[in-house]
ZAVEX-66641 format. One record per residue: residue number from 1; residue in three letters; chain; x, y, z of N, C-alpha, C in turn. Coordinates in nm, 2 decimals. Example, Ala and Ser with C-alpha at 12.3 -4.5 7.8 and 13.67 -1.06 7.14 Angstrom:
# residues 2
   i  aa ch    n.u    n.v    n.w   ca.u   ca.v   ca.w    c.u    c.v    c.w
   1 ALA  A   1.32  -0.57   0.78   1.23  -0.45   0.78   1.32  -0.33   0.78
   2 SER  A   1.28  -0.22   0.71   1.37  -0.11   0.71   1.29   0.00   0.79
This chain:
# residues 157
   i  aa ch    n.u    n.v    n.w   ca.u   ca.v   ca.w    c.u    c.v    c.w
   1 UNK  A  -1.01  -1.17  -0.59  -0.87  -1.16  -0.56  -0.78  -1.19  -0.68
   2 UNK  A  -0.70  -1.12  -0.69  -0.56  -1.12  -0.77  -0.45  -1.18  -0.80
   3 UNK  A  -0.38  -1.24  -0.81  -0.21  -1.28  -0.76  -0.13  -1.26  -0.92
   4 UNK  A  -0.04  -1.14  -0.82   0.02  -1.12  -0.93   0.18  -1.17  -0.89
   5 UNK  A   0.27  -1.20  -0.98   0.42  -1.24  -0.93   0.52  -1.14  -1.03
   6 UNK  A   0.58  -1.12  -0.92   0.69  -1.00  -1.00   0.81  -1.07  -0.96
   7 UNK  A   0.91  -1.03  -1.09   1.05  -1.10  -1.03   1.16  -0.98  -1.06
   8 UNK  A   1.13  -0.85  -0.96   1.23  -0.80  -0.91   1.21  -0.67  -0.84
   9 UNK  A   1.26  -0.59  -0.83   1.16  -0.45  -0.72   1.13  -0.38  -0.86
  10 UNK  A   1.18  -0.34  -0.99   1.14  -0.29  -1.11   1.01  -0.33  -1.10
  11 UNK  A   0.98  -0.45  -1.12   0.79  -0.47  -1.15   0.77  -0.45  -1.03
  12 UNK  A   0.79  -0.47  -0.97   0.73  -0.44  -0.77   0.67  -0.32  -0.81
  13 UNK  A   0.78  -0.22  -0.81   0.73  -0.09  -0.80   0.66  -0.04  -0.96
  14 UNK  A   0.67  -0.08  -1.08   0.59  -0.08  -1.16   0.40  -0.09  -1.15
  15 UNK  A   0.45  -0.23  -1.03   0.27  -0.23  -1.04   0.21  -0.14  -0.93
  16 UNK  A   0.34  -0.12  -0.87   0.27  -0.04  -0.75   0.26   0.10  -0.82
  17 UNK  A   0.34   0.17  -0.94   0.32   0.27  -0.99   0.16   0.26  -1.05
  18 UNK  A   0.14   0.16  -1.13  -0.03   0.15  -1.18  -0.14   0.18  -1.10
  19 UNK  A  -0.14   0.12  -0.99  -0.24   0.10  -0.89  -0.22   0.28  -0.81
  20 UNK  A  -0.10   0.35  -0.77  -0.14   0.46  -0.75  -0.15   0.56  -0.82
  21 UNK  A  -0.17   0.49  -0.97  -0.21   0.66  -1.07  -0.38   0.65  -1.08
  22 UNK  A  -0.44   0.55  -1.02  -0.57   0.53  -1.03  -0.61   0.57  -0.86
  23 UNK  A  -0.54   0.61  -0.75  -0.58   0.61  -0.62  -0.65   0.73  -0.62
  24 UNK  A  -0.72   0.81  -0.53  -0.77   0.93  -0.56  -0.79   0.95  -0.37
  25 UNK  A  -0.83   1.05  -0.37  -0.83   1.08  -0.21  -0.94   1.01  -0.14
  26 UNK  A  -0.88   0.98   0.02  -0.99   0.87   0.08  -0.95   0.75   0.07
  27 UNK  A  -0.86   0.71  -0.04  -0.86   0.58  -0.08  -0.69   0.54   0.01
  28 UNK  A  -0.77   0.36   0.08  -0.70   0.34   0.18  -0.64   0.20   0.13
  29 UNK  A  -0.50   0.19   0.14  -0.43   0.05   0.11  -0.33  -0.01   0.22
  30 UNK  A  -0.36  -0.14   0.27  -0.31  -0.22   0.32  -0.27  -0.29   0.28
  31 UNK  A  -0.07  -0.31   0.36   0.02  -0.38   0.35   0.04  -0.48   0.42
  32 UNK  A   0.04  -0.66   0.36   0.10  -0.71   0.46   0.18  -0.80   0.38
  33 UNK  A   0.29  -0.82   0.50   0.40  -0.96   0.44   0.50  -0.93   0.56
  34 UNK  A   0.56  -1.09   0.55   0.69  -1.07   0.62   0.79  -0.99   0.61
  35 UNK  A   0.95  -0.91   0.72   1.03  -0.87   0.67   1.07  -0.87   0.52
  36 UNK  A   1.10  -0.77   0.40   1.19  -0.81   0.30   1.06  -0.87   0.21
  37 UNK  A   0.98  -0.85   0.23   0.84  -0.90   0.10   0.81  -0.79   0.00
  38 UNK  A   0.89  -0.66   0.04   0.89  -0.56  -0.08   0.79  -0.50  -0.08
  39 UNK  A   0.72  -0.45   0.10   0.60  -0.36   0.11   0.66  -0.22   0.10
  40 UNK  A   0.79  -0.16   0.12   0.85  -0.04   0.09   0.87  -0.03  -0.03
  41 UNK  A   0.88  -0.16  -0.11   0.92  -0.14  -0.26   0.77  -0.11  -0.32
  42 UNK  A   0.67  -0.19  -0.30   0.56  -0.15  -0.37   0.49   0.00  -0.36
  43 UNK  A   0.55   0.03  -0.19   0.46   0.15  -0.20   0.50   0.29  -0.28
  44 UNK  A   0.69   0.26  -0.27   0.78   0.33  -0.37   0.67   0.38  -0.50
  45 UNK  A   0.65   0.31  -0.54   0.59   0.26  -0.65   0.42   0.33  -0.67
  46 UNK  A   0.36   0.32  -0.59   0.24   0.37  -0.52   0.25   0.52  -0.50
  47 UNK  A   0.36   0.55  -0.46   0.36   0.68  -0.41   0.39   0.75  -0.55
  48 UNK  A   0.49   0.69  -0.65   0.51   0.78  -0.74   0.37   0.80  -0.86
  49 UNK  A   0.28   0.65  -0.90   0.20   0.66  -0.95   0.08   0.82  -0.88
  50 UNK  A   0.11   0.80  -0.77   0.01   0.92  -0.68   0.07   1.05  -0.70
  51 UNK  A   0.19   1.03  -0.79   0.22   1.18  -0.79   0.30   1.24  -0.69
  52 UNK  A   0.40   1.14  -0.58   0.45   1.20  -0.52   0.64   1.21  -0.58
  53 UNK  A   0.64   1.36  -0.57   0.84   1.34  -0.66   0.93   1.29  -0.58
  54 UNK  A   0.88   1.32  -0.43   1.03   1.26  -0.33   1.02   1.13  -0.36
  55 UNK  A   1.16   1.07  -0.28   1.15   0.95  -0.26   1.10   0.90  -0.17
  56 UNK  A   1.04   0.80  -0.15   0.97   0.75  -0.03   1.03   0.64   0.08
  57 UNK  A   1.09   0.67   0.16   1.16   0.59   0.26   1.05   0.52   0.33
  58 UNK  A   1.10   0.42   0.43   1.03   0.36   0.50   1.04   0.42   0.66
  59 UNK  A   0.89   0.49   0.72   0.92   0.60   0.76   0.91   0.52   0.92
  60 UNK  A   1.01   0.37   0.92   0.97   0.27   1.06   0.97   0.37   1.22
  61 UNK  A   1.07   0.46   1.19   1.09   0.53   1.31   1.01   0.67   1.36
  62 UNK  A   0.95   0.73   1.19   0.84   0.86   1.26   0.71   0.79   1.21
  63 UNK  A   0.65   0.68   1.21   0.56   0.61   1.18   0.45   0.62   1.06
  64 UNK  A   0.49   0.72   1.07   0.38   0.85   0.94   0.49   0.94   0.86
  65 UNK  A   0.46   0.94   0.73   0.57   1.03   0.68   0.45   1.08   0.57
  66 UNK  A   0.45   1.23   0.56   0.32   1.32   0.50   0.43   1.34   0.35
  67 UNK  A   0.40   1.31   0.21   0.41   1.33   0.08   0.30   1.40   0.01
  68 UNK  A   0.34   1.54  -0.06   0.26   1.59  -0.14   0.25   1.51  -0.26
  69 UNK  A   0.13   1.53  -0.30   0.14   1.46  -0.43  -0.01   1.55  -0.52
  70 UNK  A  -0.05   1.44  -0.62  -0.22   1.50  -0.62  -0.27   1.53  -0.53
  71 UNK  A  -0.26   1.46  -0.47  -0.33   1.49  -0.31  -0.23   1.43  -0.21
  72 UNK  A  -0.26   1.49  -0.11  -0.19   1.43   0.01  -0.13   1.30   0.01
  73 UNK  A  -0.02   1.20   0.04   0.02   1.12   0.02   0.10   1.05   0.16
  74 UNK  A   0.02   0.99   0.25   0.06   0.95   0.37   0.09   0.78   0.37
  75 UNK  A   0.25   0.76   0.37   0.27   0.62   0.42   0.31   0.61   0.62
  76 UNK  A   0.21   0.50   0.62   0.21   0.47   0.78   0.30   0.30   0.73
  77 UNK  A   0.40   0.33   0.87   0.41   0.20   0.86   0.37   0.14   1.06
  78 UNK  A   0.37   0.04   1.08   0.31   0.00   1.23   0.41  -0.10   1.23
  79 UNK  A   0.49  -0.13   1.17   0.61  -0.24   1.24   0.62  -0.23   1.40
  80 UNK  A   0.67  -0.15   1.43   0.73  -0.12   1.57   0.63  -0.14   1.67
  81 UNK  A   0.51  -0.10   1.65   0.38  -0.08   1.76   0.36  -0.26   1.75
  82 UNK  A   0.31  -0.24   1.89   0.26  -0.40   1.92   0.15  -0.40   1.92
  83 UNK  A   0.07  -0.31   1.96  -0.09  -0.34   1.95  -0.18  -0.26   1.91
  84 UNK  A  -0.29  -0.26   1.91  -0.40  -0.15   1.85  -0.40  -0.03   1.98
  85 UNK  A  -0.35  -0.05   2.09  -0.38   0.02   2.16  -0.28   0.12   2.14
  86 UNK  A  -0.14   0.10   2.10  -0.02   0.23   2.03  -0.08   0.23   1.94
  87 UNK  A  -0.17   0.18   1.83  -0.17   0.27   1.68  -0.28   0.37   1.75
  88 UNK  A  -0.37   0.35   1.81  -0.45   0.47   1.87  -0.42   0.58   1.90
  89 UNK  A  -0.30   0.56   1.94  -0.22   0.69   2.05  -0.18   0.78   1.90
  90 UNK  A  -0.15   0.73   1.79  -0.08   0.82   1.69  -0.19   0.89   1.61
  91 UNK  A  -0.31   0.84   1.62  -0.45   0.96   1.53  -0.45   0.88   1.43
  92 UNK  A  -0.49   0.75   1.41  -0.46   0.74   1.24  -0.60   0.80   1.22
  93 UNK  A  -0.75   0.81   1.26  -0.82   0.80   1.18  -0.83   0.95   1.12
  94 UNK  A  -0.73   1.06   1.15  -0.74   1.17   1.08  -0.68   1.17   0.92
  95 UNK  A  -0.59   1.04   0.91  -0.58   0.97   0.78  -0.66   0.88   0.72
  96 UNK  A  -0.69   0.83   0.77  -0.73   0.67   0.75  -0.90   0.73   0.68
  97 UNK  A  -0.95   0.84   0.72  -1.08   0.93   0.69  -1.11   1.05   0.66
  98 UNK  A  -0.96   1.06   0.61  -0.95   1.24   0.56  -0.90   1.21   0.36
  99 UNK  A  -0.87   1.36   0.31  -0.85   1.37   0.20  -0.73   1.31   0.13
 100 UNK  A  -0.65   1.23   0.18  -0.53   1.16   0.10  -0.53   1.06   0.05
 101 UNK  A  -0.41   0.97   0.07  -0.41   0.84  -0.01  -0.34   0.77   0.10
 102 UNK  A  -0.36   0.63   0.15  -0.28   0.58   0.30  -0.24   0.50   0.23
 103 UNK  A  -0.10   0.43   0.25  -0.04   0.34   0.25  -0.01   0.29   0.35
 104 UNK  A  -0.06   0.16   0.42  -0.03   0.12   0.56   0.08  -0.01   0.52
 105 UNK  A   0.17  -0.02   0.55   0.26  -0.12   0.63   0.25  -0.19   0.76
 106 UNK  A   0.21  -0.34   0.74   0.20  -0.38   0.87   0.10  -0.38   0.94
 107 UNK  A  -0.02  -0.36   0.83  -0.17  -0.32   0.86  -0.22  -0.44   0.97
 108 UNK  A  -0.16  -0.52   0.95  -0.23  -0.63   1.09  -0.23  -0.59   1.22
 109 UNK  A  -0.18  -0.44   1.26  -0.14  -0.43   1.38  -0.26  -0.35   1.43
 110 UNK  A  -0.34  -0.30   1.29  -0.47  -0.19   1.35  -0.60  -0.26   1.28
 111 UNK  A  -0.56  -0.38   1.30  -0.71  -0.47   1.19  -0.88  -0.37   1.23
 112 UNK  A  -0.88  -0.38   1.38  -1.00  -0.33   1.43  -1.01  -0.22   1.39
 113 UNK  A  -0.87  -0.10   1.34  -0.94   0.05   1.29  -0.94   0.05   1.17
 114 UNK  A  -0.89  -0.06   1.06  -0.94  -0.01   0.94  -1.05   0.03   0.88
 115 UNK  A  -1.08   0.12   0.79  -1.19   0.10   0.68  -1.27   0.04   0.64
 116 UNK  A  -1.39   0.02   0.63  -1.47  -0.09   0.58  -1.36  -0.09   0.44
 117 UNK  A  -1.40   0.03   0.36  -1.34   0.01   0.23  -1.21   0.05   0.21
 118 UNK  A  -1.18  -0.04   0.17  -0.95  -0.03   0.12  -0.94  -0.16   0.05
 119 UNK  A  -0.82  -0.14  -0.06  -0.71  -0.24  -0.07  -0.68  -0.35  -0.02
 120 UNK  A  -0.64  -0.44   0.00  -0.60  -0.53   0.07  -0.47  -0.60  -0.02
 121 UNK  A  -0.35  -0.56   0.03  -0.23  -0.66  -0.05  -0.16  -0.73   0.05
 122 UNK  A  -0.16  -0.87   0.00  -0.04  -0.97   0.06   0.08  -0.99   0.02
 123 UNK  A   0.21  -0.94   0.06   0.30  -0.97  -0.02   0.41  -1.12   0.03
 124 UNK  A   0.42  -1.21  -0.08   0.51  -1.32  -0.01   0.68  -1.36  -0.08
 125 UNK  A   0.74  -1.38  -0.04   0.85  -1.41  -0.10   0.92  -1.53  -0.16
 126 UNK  A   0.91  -1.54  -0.27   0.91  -1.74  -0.36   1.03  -1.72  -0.38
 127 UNK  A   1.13  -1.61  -0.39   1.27  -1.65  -0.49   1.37  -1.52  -0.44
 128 UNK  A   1.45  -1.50  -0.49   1.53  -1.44  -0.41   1.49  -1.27  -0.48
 129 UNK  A   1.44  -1.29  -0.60   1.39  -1.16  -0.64   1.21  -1.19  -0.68
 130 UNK  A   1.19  -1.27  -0.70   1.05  -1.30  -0.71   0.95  -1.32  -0.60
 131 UNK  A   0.85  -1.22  -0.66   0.72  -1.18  -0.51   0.60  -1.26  -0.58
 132 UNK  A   0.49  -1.29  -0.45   0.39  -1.35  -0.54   0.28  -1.19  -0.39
 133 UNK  A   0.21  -1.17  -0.48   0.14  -1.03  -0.51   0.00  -1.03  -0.48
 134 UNK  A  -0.06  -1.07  -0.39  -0.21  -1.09  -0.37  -0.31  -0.96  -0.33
 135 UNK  A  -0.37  -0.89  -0.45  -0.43  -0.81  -0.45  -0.57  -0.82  -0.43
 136 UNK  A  -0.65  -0.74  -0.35  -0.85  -0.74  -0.31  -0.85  -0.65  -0.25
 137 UNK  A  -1.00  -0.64  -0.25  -1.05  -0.49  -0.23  -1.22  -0.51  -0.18
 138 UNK  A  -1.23  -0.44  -0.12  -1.39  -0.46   0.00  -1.48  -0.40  -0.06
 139 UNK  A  -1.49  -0.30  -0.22  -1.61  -0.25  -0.25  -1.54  -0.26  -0.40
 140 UNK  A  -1.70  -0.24  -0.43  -1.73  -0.25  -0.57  -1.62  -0.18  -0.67
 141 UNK  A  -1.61  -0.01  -0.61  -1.53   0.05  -0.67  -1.36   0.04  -0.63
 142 UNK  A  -1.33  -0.02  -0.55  -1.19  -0.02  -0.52  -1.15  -0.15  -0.68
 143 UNK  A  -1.25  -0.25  -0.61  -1.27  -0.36  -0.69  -1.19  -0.37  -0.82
 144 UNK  A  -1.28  -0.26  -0.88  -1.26  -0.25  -1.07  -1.15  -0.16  -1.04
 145 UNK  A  -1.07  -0.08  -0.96  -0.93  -0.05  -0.98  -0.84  -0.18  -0.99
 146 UNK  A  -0.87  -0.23  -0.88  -0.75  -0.36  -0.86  -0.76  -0.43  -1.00
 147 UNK  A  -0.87  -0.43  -1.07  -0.90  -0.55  -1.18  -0.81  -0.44  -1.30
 148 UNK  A  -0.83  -0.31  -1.28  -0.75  -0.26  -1.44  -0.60  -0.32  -1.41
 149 UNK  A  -0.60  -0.31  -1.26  -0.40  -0.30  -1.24  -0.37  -0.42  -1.28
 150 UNK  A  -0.45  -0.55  -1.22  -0.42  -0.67  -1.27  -0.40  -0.69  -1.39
 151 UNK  A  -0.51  -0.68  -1.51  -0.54  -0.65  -1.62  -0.40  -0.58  -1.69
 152 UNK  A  -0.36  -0.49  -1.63  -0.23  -0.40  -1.67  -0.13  -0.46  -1.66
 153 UNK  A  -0.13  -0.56  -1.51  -0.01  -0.63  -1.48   0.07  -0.77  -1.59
 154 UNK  A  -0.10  -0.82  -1.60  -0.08  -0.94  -1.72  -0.04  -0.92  -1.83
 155 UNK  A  -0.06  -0.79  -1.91  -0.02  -0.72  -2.02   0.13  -0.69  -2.03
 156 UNK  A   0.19  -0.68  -1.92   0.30  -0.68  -1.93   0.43  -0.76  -1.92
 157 UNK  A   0.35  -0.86  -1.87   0.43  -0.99  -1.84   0.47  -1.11  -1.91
């Protein structure tokens, strides 16, 4: 695991721009943190390293919002759903196991349908613009992405 600390949405979405110019299709990332921990700002960030040109909103109300990019570019967020039994009803696993890139928001809500292999980010909030950034990953190969980004992150700091 990783921890990285950023002190403002600039690096937020900087690092999130690193970590999605290395995502490739298939590849699944989980968001957690409280309101305001800057999971819309990282993914911001994620989405553009992935190549996507829109901007990326936080899609709380159509739950799924589809971005072209290299490849398909799907942020889910699950704020609103209360249990595993609503994220079911929406099909993730036609994302979650198809050719894109996931960004989940609020991934605690579908713990039982994730991935063996994804991402894993904690995001927490220390300061009024400073995040402390806890990056991991469940296989080998996710692994050595998170270690370039880190690696990338320290270099910059």
């Amino acid at each position: 695991m990783h921890i990285i600390r950023t002190t403002g949405a600039d690096q937020t979405i900087a690092l999130g721009r690193a970590l999605g110019s290395r995502l490739g299709p298939g590849d699944v990332v989980t968001l957690f943190g409280e309101l305001g921990s800057g999971k819309t700002t990282l993914t911001k960030g994620i989405a553009c390293g992935a190549g996507v040109a829109e901007e990326v909103f936080s899609p709380s109300f159509t739950l799924i919002h589809e971005h072209p990019g290299r490849v398909p570019f799907y942020h889910v967020d699950l704020y609103r759903l209360t249990g595993e039994e609503d994220v079911e009803l929406l099909g993730l696993e036609e994302y979650l196991y198809g050719d894109g890139i996931v960004v989940m928001e609020w991934a605690d809500h579908a713990l039982g349908m994730l991935p063996e292999e994804r991402i894993e980010i904690a995001l927490k909030v220390v300061g009024e613009e400073e995040r402390e950034i806890r990056i991991d990953a469940t296989s080998d190969r996710l692994r050595g992405i998170v270690e370039a980004v880190a690696e990338n992150a320290r270099a910059c700091n």
